[in-house]
VEXMARVO-444615 format. One line per 10 residues: number of its first residue (from 1); their letters; for each residue x, y, z of N, C-alpha, C, O. Coordinates in Angstrom, 3 decimals. Atoms other than C-alpha are relative to their C-alpha. Layout:
NUM> A> X,Y,Z,X,Y,Z,X,Y,Z,X,Y,Z | ...
This chain:
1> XXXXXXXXXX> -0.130,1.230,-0.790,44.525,59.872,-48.524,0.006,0.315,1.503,-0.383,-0.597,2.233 | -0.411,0.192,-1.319,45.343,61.205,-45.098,-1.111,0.780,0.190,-1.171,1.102,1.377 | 0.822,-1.081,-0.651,42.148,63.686,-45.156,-1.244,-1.798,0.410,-2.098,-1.975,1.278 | 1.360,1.000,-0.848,40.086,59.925,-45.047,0.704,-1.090,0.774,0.105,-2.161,0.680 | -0.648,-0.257,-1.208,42.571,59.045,-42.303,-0.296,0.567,1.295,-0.312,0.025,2.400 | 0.277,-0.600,-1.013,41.771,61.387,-40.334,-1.633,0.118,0.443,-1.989,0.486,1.562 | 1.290,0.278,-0.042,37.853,60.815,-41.031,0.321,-1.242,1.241,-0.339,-1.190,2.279 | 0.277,1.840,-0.036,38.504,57.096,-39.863,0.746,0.148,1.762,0.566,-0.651,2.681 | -0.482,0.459,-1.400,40.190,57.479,-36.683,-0.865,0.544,1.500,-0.918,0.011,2.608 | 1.220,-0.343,-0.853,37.560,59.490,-34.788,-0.954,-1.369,0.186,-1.320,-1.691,1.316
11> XXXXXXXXXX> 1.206,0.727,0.339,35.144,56.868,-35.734,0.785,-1.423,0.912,0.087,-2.047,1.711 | -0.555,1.060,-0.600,37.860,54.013,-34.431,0.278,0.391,1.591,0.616,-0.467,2.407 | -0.079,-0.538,-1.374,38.072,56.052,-31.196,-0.668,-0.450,0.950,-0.377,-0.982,2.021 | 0.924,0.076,-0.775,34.982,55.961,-30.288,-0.922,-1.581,-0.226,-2.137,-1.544,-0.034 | 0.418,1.400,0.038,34.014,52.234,-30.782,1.339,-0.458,0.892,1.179,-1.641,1.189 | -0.686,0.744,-0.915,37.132,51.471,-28.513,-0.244,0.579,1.058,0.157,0.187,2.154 | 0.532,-0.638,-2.131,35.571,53.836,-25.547,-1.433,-0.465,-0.402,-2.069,-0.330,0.643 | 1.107,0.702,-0.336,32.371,52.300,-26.354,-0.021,-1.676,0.650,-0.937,-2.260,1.228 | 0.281,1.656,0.038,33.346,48.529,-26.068,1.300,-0.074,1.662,1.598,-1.111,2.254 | -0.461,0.147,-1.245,35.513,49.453,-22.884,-1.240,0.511,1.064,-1.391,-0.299,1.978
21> XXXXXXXXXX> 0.758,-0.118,-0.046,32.900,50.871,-21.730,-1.246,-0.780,0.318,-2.046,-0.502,1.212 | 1.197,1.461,-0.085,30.401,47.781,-22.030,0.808,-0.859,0.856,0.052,-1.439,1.636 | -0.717,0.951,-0.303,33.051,45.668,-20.699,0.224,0.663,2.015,0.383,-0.136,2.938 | 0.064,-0.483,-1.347,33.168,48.025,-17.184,-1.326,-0.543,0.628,-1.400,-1.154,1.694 | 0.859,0.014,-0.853,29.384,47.964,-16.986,-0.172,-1.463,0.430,-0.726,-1.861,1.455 | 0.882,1.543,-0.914,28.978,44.138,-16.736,1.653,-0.548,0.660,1.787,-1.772,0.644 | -0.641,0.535,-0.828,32.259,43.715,-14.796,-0.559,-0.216,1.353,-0.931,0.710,2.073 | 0.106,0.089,-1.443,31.536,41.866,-11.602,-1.785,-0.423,-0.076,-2.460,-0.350,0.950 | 1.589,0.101,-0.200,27.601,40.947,-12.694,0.238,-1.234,0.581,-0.286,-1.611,1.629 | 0.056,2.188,-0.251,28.685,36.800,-12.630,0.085,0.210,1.042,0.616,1.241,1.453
31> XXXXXXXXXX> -0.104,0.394,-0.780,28.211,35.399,-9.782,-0.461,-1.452,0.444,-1.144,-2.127,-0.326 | 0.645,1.486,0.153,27.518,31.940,-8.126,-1.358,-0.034,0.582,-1.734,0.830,1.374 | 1.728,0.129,-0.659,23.765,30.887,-7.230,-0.283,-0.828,1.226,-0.416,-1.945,0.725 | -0.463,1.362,-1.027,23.794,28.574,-3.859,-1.816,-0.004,-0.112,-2.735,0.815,-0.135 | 1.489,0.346,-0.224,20.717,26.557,-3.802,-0.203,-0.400,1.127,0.792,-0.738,1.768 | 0.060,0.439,-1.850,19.309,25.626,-0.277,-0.151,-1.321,0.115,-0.753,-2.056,-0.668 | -0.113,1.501,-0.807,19.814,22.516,1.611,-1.249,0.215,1.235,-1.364,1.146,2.031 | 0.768,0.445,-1.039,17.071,21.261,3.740,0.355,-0.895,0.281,0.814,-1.725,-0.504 | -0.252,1.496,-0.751,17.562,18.696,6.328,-1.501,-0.439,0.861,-2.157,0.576,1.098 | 0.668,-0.104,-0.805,14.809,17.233,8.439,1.046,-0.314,1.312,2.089,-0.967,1.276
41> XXXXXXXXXX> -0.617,0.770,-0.900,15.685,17.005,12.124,-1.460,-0.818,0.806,-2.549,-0.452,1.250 | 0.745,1.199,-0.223,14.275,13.642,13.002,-0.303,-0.829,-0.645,0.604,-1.129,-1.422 | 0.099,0.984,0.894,12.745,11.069,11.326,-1.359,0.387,-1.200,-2.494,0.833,-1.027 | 1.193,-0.271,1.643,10.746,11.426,7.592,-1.362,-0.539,0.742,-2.429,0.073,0.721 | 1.468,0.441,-0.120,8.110,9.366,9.021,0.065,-0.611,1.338,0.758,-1.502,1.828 | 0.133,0.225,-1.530,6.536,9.748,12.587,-1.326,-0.760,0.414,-2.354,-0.296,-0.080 | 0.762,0.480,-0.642,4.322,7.470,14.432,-0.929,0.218,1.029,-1.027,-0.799,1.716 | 0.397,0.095,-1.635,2.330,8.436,17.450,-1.557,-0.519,0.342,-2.474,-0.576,-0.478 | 1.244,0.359,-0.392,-0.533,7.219,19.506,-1.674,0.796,-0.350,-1.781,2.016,-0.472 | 0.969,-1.175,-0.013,-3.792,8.689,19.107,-0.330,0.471,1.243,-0.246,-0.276,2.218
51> XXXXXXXXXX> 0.029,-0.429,-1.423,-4.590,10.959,21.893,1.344,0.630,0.125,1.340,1.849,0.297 | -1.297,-0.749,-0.186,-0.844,11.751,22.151,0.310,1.570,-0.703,-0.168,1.594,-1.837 | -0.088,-0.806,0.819,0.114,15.220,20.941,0.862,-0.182,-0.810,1.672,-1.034,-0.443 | -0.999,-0.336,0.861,2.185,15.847,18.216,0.845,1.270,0.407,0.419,2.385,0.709 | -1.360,-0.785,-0.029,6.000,17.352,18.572,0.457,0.314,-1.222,0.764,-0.576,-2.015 | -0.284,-0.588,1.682,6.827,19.363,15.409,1.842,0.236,0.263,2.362,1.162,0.885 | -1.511,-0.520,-0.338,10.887,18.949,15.308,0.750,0.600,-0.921,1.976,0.660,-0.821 | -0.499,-0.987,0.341,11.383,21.100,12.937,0.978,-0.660,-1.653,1.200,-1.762,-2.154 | -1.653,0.967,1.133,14.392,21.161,9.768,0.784,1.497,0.780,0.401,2.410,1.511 | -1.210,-1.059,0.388,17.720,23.288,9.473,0.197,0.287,-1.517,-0.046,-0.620,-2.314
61> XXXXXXXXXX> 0.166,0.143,1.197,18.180,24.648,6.319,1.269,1.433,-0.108,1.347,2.471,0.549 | -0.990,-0.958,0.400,21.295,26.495,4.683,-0.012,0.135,-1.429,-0.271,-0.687,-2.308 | -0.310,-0.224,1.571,22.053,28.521,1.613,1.068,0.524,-0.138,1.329,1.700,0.114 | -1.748,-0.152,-0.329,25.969,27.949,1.176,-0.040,-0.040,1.256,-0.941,-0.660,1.820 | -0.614,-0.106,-1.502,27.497,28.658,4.610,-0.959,0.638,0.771,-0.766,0.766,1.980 | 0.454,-1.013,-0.991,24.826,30.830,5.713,-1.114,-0.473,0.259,-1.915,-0.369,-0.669 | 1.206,0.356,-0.827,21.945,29.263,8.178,-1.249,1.053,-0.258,-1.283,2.157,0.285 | 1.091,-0.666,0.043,18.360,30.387,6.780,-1.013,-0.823,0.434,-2.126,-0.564,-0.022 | 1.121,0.752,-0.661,16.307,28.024,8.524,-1.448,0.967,0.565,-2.613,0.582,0.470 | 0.927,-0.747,-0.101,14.387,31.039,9.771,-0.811,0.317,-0.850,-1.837,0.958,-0.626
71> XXXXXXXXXX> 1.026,-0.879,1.418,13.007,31.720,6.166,-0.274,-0.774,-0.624,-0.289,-0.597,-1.842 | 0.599,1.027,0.064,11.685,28.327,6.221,-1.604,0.138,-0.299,-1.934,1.223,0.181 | 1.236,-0.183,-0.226,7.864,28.097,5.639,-0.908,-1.001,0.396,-1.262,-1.538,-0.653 | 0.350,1.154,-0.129,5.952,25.320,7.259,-1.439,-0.624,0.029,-2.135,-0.484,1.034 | 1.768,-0.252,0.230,2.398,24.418,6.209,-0.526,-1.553,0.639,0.086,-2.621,0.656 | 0.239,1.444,0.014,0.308,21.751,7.321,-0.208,-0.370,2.082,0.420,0.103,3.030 | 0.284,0.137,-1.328,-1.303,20.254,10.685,0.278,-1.374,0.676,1.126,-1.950,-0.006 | 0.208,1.078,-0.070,-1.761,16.733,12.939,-0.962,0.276,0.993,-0.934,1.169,1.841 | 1.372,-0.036,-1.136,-5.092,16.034,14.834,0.421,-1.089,0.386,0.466,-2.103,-0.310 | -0.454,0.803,-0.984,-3.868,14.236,17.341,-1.152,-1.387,0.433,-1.155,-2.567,0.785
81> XXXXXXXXXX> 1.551,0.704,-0.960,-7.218,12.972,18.499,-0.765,-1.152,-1.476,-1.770,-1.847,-1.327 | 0.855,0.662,0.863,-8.083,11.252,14.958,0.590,-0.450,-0.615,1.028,0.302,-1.486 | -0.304,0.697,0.944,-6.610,8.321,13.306,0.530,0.499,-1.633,-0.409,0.549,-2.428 | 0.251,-0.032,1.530,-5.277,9.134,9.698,1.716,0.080,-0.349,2.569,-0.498,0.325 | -1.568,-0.201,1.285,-1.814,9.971,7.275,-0.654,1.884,0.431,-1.731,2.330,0.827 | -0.524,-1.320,-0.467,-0.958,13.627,7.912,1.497,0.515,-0.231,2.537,0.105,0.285 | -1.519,-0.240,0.462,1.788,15.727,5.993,0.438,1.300,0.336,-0.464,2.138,0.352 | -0.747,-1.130,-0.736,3.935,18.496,7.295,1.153,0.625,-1.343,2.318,0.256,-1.493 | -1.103,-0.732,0.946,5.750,20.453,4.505,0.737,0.946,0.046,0.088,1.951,0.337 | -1.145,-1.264,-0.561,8.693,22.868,4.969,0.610,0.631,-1.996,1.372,-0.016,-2.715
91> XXXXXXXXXX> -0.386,-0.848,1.274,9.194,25.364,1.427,0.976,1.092,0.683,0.820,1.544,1.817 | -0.998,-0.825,-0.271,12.238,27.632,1.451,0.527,0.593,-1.662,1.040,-0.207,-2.444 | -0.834,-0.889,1.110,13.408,30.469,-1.672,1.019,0.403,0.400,1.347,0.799,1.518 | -1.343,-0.523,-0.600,16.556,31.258,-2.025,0.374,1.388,-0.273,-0.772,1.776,-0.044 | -0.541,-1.339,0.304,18.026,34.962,-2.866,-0.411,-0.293,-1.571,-1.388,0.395,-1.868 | 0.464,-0.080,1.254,17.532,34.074,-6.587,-1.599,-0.776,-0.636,-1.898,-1.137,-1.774 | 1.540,0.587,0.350,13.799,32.683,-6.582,-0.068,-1.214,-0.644,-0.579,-1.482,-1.731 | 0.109,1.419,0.658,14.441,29.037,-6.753,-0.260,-0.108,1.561,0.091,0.560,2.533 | 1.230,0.251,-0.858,11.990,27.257,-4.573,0.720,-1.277,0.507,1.511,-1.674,-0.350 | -0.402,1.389,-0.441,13.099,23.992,-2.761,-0.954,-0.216,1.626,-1.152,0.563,2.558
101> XXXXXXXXXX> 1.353,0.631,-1.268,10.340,21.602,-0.136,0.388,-1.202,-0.025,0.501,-1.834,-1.075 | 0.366,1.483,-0.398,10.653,18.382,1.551,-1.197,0.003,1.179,-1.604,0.939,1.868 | 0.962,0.376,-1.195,8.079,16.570,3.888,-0.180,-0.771,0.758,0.038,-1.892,0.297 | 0.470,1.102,-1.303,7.113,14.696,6.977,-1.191,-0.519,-0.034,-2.259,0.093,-0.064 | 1.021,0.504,0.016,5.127,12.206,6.933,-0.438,-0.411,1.495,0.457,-0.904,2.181 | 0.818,0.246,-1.240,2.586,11.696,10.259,-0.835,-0.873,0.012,-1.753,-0.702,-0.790 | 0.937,1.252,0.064,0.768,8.488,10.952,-0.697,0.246,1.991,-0.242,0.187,3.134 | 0.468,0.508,-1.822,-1.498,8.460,14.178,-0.683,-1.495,-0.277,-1.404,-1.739,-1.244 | 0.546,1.601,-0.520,-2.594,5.022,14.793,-1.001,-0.183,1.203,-1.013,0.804,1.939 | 0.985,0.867,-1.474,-5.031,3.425,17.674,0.979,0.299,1.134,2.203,0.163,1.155
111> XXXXXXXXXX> -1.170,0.562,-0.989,-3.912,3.702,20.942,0.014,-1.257,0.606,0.862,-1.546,1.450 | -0.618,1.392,-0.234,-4.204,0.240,21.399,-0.254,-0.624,-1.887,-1.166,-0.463,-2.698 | -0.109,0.693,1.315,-3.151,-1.733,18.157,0.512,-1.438,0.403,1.080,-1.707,1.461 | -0.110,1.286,-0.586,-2.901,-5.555,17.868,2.276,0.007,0.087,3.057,0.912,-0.207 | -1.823,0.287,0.156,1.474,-7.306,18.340,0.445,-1.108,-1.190,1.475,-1.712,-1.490 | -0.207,0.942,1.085,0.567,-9.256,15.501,1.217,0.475,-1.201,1.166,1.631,-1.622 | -0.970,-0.296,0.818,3.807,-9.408,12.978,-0.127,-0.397,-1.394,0.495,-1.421,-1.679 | 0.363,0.616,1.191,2.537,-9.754,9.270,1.120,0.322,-1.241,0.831,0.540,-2.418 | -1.007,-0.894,0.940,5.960,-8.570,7.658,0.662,-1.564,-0.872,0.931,-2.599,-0.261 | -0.520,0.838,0.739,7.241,-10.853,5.069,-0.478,0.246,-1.794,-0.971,1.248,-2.313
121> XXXXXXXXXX> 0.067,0.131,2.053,6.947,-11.636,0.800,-1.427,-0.942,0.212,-1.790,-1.836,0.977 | 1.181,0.830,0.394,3.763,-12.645,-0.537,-0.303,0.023,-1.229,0.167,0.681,-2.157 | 0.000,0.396,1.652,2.468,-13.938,-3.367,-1.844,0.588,-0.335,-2.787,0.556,0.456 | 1.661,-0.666,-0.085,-1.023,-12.350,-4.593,-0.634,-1.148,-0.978,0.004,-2.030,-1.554 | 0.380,1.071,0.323,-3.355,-14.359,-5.938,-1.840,1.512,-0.357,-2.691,2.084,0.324 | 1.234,-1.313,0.398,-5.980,-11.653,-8.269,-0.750,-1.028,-1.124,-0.724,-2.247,-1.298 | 0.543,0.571,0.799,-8.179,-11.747,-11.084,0.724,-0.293,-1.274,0.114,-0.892,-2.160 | -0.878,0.338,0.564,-5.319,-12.011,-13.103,0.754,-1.408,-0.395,1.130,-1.975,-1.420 | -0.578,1.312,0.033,-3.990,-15.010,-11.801,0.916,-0.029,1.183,1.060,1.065,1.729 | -0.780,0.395,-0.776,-1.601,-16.510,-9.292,1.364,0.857,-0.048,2.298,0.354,-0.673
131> XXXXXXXXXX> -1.909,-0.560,-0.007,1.839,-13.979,-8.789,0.921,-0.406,1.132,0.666,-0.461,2.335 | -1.195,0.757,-1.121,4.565,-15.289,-6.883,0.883,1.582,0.398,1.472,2.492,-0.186 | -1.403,-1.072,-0.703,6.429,-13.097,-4.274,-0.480,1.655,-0.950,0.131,2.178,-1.882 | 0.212,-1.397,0.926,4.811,-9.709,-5.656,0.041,0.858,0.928,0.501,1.943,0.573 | 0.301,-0.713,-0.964,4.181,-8.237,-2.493,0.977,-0.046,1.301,1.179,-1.168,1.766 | -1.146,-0.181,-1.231,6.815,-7.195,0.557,-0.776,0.483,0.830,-1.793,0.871,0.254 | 0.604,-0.739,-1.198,5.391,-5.711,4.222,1.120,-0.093,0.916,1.719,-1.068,1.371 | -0.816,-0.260,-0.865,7.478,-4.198,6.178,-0.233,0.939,1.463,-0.789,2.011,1.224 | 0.775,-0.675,-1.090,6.728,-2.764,9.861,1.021,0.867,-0.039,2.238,0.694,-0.118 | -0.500,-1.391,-0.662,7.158,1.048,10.591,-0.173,0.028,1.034,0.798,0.529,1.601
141> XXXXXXXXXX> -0.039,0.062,-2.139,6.315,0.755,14.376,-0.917,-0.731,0.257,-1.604,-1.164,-0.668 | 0.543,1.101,-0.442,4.563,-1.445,16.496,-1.808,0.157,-0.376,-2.318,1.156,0.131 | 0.828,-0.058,0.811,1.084,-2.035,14.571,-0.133,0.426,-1.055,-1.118,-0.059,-1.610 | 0.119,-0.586,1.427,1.540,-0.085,11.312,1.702,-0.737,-0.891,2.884,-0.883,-0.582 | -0.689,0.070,1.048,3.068,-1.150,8.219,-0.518,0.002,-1.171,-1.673,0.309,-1.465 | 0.041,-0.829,1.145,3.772,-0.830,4.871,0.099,-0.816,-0.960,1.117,-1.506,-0.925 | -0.143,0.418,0.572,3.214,-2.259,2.362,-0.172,0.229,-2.014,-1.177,0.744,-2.506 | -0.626,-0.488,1.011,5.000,-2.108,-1.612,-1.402,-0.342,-1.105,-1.626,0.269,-2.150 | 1.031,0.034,0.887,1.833,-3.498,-3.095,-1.459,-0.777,0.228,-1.817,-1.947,0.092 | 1.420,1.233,0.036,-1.628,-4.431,-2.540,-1.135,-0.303,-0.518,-2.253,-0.671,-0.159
151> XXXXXXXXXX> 1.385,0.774,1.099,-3.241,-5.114,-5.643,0.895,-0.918,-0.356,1.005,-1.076,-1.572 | -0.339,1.212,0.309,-1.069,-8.155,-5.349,0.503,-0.643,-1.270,0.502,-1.828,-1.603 | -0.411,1.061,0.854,0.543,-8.098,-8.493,-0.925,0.554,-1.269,-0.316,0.973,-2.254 | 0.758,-0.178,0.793,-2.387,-7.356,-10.558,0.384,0.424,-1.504,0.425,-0.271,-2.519 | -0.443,-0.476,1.126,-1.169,-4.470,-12.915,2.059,-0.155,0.199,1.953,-0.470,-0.986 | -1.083,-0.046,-0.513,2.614,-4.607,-12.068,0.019,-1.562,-1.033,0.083,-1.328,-2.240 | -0.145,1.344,0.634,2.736,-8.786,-13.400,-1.345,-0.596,-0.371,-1.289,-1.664,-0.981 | 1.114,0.704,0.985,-0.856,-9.611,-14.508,-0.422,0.788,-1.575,-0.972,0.295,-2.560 | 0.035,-0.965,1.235,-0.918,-6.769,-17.130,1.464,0.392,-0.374,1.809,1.278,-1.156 | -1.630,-0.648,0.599,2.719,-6.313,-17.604,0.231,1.545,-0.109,0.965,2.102,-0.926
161> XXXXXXXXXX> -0.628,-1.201,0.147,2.628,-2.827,-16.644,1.433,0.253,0.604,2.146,1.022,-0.041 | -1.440,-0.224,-0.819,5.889,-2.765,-14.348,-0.407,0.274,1.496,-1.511,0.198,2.036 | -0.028,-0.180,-1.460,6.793,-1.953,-10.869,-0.475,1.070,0.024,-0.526,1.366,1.218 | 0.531,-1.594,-0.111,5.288,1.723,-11.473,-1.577,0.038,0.507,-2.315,0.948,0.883 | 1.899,0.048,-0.169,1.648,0.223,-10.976,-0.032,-1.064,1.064,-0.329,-2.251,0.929 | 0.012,0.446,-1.439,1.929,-0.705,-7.507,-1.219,0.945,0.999,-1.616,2.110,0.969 | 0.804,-0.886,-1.479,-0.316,0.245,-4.408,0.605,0.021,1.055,0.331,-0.741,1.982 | -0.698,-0.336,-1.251,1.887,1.452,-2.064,-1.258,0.242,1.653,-2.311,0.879,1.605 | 0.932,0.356,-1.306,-0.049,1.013,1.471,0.242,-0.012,1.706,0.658,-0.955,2.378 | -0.592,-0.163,-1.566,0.420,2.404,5.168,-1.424,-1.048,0.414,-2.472,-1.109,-0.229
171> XXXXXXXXXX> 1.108,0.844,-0.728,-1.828,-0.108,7.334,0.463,-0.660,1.192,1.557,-1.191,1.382 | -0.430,0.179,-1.493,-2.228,-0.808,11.040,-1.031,-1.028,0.149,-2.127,-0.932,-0.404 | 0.650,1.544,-0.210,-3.492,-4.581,12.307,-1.082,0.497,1.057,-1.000,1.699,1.312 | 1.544,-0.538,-0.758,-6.798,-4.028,14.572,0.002,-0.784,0.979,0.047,-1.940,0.560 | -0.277,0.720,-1.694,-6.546,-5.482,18.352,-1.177,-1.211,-0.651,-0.493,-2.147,-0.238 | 0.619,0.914,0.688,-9.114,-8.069,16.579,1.486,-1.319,-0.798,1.359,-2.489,-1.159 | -0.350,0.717,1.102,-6.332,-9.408,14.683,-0.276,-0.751,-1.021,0.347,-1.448,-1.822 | 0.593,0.460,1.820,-8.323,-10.307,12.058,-0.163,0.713,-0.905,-0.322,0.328,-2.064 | 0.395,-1.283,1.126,-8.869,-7.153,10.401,1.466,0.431,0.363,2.337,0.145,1.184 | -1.222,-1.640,-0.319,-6.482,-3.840,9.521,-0.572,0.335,-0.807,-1.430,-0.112,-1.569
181> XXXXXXXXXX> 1.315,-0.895,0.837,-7.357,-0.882,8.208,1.338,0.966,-0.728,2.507,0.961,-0.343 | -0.798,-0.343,0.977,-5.686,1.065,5.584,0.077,1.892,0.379,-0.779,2.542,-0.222 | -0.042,-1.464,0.065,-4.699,5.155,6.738,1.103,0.343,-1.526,0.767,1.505,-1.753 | 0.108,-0.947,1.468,-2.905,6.178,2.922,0.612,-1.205,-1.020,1.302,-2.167,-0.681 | -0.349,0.981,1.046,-2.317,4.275,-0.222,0.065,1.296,-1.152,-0.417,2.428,-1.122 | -0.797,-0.663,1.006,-0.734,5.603,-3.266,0.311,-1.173,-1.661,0.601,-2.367,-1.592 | 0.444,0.711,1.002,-1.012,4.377,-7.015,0.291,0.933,-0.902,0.285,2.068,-0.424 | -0.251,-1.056,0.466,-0.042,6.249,-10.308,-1.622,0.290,-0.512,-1.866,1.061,-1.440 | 1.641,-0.395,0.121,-4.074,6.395,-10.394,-0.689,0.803,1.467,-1.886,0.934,1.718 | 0.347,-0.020,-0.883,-4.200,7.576,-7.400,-0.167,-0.246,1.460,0.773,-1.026,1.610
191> XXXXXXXXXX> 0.245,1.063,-1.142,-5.118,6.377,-3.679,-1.267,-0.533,-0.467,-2.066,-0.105,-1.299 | 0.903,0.953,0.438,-7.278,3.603,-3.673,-0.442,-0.381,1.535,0.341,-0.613,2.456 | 0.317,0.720,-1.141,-9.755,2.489,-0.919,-0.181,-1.340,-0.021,-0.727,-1.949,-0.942 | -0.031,0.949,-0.856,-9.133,-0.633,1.643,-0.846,-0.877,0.521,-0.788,-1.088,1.732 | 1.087,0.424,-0.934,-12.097,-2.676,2.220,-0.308,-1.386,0.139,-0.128,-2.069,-0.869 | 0.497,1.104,0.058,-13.312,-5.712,3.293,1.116,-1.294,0.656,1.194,-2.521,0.592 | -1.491,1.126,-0.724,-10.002,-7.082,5.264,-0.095,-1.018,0.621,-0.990,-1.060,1.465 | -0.089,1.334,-0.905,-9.382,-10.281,6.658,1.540,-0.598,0.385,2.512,-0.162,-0.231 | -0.775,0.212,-0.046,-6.932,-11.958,7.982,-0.076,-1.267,0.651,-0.790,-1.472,1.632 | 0.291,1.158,-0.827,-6.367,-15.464,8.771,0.943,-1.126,-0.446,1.046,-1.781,-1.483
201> XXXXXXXXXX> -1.094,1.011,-0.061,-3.765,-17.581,9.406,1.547,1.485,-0.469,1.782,2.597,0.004 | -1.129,-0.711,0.456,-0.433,-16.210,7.389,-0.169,0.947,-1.063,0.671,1.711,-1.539 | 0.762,-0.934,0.887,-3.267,-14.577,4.959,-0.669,0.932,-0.021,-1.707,0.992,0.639 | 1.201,-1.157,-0.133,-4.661,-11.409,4.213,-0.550,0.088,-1.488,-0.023,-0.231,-2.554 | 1.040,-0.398,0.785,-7.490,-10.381,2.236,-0.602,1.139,-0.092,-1.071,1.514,0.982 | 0.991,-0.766,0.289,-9.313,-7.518,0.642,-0.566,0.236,-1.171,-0.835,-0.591,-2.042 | 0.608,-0.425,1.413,-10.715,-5.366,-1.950,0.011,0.907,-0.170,-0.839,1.550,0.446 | -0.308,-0.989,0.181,-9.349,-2.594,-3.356,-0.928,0.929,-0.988,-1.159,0.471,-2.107 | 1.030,-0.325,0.325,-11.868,-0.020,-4.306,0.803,1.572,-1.037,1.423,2.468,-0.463 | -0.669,-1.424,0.299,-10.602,2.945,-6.996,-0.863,1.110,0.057,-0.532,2.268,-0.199
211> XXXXXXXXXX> 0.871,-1.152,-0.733,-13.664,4.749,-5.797,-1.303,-0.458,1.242,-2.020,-1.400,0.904 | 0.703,0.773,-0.678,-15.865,3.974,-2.912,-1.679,-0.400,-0.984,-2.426,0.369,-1.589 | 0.892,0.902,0.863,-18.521,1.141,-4.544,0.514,0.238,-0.971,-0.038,-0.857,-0.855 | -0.561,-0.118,1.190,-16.840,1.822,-7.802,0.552,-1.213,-0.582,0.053,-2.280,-0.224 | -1.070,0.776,0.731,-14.381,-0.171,-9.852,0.572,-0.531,1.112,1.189,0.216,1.873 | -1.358,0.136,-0.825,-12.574,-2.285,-7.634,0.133,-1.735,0.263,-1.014,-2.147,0.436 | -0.331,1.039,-0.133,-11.207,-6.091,-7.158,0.230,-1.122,1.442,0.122,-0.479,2.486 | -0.052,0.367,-0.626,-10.648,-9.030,-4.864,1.690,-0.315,-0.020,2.307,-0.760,-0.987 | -1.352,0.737,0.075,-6.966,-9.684,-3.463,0.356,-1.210,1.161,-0.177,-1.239,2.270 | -0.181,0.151,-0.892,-5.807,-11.656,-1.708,1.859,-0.919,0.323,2.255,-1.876,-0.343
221> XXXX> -1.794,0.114,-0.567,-1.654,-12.268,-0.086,-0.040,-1.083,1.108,-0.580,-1.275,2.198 | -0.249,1.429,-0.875,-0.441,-15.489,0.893,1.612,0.180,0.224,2.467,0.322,-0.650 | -1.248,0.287,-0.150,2.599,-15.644,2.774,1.193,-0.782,-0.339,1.038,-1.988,-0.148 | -0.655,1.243,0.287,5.487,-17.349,1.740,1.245,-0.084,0.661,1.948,-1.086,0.529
């Protein structure tokens, strides 16, 4: 009895300096992961004249307490000199290879644009049919705004898809005030081109194109 005793305790020895052992090497592996904070400084979405240059103001960006804004990466241009939508993106990794990006959005506009104010609820009026109040416009600076939908309704309440099938729509009024012209639109199909605008009285009009001459409809937004 005591010769398989004495077998057995070698063997129990060395499985308690093995499992102390394991328990040294991963002392101290845990640790916490800080993910980075980006801020922009300024505003998400900038306006300027055409002709004017563009001022790049930058973000701050920390991971935990410690300021890495320097190890920021910032891609992306604005041609000052040419009308359009223009995006500025800032990517930052952190110590454990998690990726985090926000962006600035850049609108140049005309340098002369009309003071016409077309911001209010409208009701679209497609091939669908008559929608009440489908459409909001709201001004981002003096000539450009924005508007939540301008296929008027169409798929959103003439097809019962939902609020997801909207045409989101930056657009600046044209010293004409009868026209505006459409710099970016957004759709879960896509952007969609702007053509054929009018404007007259408390109404606008176009025809949204999902490829130029392609597929595309008549709208048109009556104020209410």
């Amino acid at each position: 009895m005591n010769k398989h005793i004495y077998k057995i305790l070698p063997v129990l020895f060395v499985l308690f300096m093995t499992s102390c052992e394991q328990e040294d090497d991963t002392e101290g592996v845990s640790r916490i992961t800080y993910y980075n904070d980006i801020e922009l400084i300024g505003d998400n979405v900038i306006v300027i004249k055409q002709g004017t240059p563009y001022s790049e103001q930058g973000v701050i960006a920390f991971e935990g307490e410690e300021d890495v804004t320097a190890n920021v990466e910032t891609s992306g241009s604005v041609d000052h000199t040419t009308t359009g939508f223009y995006e500025i993106q800032y990517d930052i990794v952190n110590k454990d290879g998690f990726a985090k990006n926000i962006s600035r959005s850049v609108f140049v506009v005309p340098a002369v644009v009309s003071d016409l104010d077309v911001t209010g609820t409208y009701t679209g009026d497609v091939n669908t049919g008559v929608h009440k109040d489908v459409t909001n416009i709201s001004k981002i600076a003096n000539g450009l705004f924005l508007s939540d939908d301008f296929f008027g309704g169409r798929y959103n309440i003439g097809k019962g898809y939902g609020k997801s099938y909207r045409l989101k729509t930056y657009f600046y009024i044209n010293p004409d005030n009868t026209t505006y012209t459409a710099l970016w639109s957004d759709s879960p199909w896509g952007p969609w081109g702007i053509v054929n605008t009018n404007i007259t009285g408390t109404t606008l009009s176009h025809k949204v194109e999902a490829s130029p001459g392609g597929f595309g409809f008549n709208v048109t937004l009556i104020k209410q």
